[in-house]
C-alpha positions as CSV (number, residue, x, y, z in Angstrom):
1,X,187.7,-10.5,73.0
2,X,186.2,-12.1,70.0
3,X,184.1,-9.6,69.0
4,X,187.2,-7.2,69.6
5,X,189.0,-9.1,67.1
6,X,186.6,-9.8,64.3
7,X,186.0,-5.5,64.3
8,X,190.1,-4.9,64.4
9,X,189.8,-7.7,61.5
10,X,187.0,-5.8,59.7
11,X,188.4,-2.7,60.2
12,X,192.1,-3.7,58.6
13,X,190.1,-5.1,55.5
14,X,187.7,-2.4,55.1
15,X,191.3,-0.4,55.2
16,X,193.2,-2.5,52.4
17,X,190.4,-2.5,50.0
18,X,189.7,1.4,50.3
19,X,193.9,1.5,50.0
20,X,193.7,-0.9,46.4
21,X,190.7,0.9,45.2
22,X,192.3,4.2,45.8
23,X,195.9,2.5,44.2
24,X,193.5,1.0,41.1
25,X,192.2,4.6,40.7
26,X,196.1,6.1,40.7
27,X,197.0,3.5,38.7
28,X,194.4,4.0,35.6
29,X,195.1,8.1,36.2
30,X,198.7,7.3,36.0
31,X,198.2,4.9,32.6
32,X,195.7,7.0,31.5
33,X,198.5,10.0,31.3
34,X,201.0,7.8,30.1
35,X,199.8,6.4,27.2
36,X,197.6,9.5,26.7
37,X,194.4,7.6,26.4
38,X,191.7,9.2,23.8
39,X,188.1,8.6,22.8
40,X,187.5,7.3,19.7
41,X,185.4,4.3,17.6
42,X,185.9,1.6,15.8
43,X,183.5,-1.0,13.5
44,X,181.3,-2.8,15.7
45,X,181.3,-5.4,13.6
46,X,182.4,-6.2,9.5
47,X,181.1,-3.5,7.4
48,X,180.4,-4.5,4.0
49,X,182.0,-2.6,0.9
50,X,179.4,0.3,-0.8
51,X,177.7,0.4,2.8
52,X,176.6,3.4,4.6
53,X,177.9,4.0,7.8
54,X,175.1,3.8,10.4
55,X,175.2,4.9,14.0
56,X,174.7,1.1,15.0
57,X,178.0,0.4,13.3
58,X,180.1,2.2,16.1
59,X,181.5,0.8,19.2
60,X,183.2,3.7,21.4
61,X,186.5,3.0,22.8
62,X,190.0,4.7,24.4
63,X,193.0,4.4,22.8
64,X,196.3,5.8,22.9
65,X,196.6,8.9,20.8
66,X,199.4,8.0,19.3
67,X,198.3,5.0,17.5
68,X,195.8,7.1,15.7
69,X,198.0,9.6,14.5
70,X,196.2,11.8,12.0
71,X,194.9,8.7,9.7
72,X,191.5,7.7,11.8
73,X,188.3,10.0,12.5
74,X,187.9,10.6,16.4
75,X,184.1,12.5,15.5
76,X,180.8,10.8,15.1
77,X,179.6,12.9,12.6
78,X,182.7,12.8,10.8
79,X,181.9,9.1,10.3
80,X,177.8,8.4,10.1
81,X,176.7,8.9,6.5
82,X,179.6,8.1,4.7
83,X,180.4,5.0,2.4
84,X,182.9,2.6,2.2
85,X,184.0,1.7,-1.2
86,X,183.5,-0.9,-3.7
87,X,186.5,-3.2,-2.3
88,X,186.4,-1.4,1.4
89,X,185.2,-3.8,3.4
90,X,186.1,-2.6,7.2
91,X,186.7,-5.6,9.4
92,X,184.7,-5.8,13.0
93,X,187.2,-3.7,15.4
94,X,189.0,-1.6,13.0
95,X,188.8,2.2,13.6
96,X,187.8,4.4,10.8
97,X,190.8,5.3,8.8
98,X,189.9,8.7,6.8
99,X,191.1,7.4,3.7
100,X,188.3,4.2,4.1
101,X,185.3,6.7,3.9
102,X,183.7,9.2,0.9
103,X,180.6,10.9,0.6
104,X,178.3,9.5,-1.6
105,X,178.8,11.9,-4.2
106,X,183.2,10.2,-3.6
107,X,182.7,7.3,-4.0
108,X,184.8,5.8,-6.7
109,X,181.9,3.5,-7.8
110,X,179.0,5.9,-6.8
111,X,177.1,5.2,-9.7
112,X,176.4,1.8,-8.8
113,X,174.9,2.3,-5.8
114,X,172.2,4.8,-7.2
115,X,170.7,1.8,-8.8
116,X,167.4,0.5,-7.9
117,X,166.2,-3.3,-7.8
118,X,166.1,-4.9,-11.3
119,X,168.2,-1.9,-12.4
120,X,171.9,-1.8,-14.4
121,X,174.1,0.7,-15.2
122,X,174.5,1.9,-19.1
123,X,177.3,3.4,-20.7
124,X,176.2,5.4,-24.0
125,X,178.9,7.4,-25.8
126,X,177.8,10.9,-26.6
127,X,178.7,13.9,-29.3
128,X,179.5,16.6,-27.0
129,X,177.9,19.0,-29.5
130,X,174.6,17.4,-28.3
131,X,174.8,16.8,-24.8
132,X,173.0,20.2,-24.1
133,X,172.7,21.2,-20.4
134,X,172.0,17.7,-19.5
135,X,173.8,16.4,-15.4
136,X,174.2,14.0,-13.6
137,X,171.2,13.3,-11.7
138,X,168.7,14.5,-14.9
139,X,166.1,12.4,-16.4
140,X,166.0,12.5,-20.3
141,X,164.2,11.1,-23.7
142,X,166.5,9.0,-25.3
143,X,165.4,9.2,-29.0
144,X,166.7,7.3,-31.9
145,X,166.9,7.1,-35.7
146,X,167.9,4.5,-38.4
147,X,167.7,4.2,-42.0
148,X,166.7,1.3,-43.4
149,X,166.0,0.2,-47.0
150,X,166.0,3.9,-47.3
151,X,163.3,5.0,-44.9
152,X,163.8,6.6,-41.8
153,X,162.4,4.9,-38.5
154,X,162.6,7.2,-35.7
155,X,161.3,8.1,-32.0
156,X,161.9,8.2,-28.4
157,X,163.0,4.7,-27.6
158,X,163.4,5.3,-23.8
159,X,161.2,7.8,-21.6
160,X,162.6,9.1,-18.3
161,X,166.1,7.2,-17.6
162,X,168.0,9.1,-14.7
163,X,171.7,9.9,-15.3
164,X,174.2,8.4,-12.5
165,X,177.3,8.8,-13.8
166,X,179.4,11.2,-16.4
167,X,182.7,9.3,-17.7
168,X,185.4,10.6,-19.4
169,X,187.1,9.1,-23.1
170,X,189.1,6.9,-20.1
171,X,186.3,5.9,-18.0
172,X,186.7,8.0,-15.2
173,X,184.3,9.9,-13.8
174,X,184.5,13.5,-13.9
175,X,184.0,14.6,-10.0
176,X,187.2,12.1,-9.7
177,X,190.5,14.7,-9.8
178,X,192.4,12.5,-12.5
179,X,189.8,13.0,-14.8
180,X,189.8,15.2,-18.1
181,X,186.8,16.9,-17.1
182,X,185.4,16.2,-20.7
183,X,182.4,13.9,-20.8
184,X,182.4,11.2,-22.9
185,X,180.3,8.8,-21.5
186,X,176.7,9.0,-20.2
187,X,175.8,6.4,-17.9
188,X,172.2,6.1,-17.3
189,X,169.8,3.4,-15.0
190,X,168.0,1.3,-16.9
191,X,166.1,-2.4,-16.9
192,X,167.7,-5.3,-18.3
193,X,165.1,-5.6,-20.5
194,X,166.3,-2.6,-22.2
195,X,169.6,-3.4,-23.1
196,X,169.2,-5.4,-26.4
197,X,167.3,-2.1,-27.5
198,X,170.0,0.3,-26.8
199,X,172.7,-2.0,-28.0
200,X,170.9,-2.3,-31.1
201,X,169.9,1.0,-31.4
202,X,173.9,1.9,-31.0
203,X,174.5,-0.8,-33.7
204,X,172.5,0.5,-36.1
205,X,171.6,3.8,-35.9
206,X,172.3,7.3,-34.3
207,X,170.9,7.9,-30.7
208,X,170.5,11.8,-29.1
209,X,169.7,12.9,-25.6
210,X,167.0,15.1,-24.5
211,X,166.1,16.5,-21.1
212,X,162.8,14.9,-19.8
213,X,160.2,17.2,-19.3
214,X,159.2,15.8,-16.0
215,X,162.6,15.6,-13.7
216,X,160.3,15.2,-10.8
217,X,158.5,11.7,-11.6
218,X,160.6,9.1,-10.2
219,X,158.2,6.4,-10.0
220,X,157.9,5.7,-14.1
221,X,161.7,5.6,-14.1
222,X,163.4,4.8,-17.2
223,X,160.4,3.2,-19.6
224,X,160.0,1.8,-23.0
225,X,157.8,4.1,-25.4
226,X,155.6,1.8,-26.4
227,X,153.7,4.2,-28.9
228,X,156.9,5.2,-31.3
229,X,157.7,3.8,-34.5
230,X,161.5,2.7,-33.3
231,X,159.9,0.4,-30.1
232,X,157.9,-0.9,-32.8
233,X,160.5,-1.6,-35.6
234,X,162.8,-3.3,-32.9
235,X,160.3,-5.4,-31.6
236,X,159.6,-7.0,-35.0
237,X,162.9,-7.4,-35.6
238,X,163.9,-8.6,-32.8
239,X,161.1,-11.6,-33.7
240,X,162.1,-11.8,-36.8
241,X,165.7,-13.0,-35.4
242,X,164.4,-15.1,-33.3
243,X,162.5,-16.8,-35.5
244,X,165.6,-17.2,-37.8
245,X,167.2,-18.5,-35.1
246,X,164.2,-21.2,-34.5
């Protein structure tokens, strides 16, 4: 009689937990049409602004469609690779809203991240007339000349700096839709050793642009010409104020 009762028992339990399981999966088809549930992904954790987007930055998740609306990416490949920018930093959990993201060549700061350790970024205003052929990504000769006392000191000062950035008279770059298309900036990577020569060479005398004539070496990047006459005349002065100031 026992055993008669403990297999009714099973039986009736085995029953009510196929009849919940089979109510659980109604249930999650039922919300699942309501709310009209659809695969998308959000920041698996806090993604830092000027960052590229990495698969391991993704966390796939269901949502209601309707809370996505047109404004988030719902595709993979529509996010990996792309960059937030310099003040979008995209907090652990939040999907990725299309207006968050931009290809590198987008981004409103993309200069700065082409920069390399130890590296800044240098704005030199340029005569139109004598910018040449010379883009964004080149590599030129940056050659100077002054007068002083009347004589003429002049060379390449800089061999090999790589242009990030084109600006316009405002400051805008020229790939950004607002801009006036007309360059008026040149902004080139260069140490921070270099910028009291270029300032000074902006100071005092007249600086043109010249395409390198080796685009493809990227490992002597940007270097002082240590051979010319102008490397030479601002090094002694630069001494000589020194010891001035001593």
């Amino acid at each position: 009689m026992k055993k008669e009762l403990l297999v009714k028992t099973s039986a009736i339990i085995t029953g009510l937990i196929l009849l919940l399981g089979m109510n659980g999966v109604l249930f999650s088809l039922f919300v699942n049409e309501k709310l009209d549930l659809t695969q998308t992904y959000i920041a698996s954790k806090d993604i830092a602004p000027r960052s590229e987007i990495k698969e391991s930055d993704l966390l796939e998740i269901k949502i209601p469609k309707d809370y996505l609306m047109d404004y988030a990416y719902t595709n993979k490949n529509d996010i990996v690779g792309k960059y937030t920018e310099i003040q979008g930093m995209i907090p652990a959990g939040s999907v990725f809203y299309k207006n968050m993201l931009f290809d590198k060549e987008d981004i409103p700061d993309q200069a700065s991240i082409q920069l390399k350790n130890g590296q800044t970024a240098y704005a030199l205003e340029i005569d139109l007339s004598k910018l040449g052929s010379i883009l964004v990504g080149n590599r030129i000769d940056i050659y100077v000349t002054i007068k002083d006392s009347e004589k003429t000191i002049s060379g390449y000062l800089i061999r090999n700096a790589r242009v990030i950035a084109m600006k316009d008279h405002n400051g805008i770059s020229l790939q950004d839709e607002n801009s006036t298309k007309i360059p008026y900036y040149v902004e080139i990577a260069i140490s921070y050793d270099q910028i009291p020569y270029l300032t000074a060479a902006e100071t005092n005398g007249e600086i043109r642009l010249f395409m390198a004539s080796n685009q493809s070496d990227i490992q002597a990047e940007a270097q002082l010409d240590q051979t010319s006459d102008i490397y030479t005349y601002f090094t002694k002065n630069n001494k000589e104020e020194k010891s001035k100031d001593n």
